[in-house]
N, C-alpha and C positions, 0 to 999 in steps of 0.2 A: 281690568275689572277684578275685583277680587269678590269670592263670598264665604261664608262660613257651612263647616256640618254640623249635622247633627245625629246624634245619636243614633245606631243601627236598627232597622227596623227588619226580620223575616222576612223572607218571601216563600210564599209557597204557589206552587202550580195546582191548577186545577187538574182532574183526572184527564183531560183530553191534551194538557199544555203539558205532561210529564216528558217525553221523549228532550222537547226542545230545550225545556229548564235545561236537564240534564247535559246536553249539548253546550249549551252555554256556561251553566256553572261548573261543566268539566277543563273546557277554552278555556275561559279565565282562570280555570286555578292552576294548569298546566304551562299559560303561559308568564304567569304572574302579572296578569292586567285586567283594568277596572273597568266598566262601562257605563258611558254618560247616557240619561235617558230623559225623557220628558215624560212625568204622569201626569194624569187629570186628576187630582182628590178635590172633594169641597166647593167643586164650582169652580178649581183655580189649575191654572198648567204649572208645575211644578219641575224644575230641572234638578234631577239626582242622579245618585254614583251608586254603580251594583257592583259589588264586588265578591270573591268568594269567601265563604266564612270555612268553618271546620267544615260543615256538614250541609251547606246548602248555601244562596244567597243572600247577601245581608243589601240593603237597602241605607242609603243616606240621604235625607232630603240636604241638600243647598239652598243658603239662602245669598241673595244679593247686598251689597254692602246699603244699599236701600231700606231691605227691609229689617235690619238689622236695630237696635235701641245705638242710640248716639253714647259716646262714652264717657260724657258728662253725666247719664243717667246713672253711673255704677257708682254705687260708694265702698269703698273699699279704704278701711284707713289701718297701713299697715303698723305704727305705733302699738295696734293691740298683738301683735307680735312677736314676743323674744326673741332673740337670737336662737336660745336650743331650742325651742318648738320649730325655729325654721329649717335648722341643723337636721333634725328627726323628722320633718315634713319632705326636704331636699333628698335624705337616704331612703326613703320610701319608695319616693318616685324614682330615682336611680335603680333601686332593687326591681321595682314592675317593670322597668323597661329592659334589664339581664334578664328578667326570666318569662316575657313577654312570649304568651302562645300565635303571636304575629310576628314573625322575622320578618325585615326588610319593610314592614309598615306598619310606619304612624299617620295617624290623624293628628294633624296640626289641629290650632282653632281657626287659623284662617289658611287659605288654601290658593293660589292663582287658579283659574276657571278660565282664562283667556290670553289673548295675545297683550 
């Protein structure tokens, strides 16, 4: 099964939830590991990744290769591309990821979530 992330979303603890956040986003950033959870938002159970950020929990919804757009929906026609726009697009992203304030993790776009 595979699904995709999505973009990081805060977490913050309520005044009575501070000890435990802190518990937890201490765990995870000490051991360098993420944790899988299941929220309610929206009327809907959702399975996400908590992980540590600099300064507190970051959030990532997952989605299932379900609910995901098929890939025939994307148009993408690489023709409107140069060669050096892609040249200077390629050393960009080579540069964020040398000086990336996350060692040791990337967010793929798609992710394994199972066996």
């Amino acid at each position: 099964m595979r699904c995709t992330w999505t973009h990081p979303n805060y977490v913050a603890p309520e005044r009575a939830g501070e000890k435990p956040y802190t518990l937890l986003y201490e765990a995870l950033r000490r051991t360098g590991q993420a944790a899988l959870a299941q929220l309610t938002m929206h009327n809907r159970e959702h399975l996400v990744l908590l992980r540590p950020g600099r300064l507190g929990l970051l959030l990532h919804t997952l989605f299932y290769r379900d609910e995901i757009r098929a890939l025939e929906e994307f148009r993408t026609d690489t023709e409107w591309v140069t060669p050096q726009e892609l040249k200077l697009a390629r050393l960009l992203v080579e540069c964020w990821v040398l000086t990336s304030s996350r060692p040791n993790i990337r967010i793929p776009t798609a992710k394994t979530c199972g066996p």
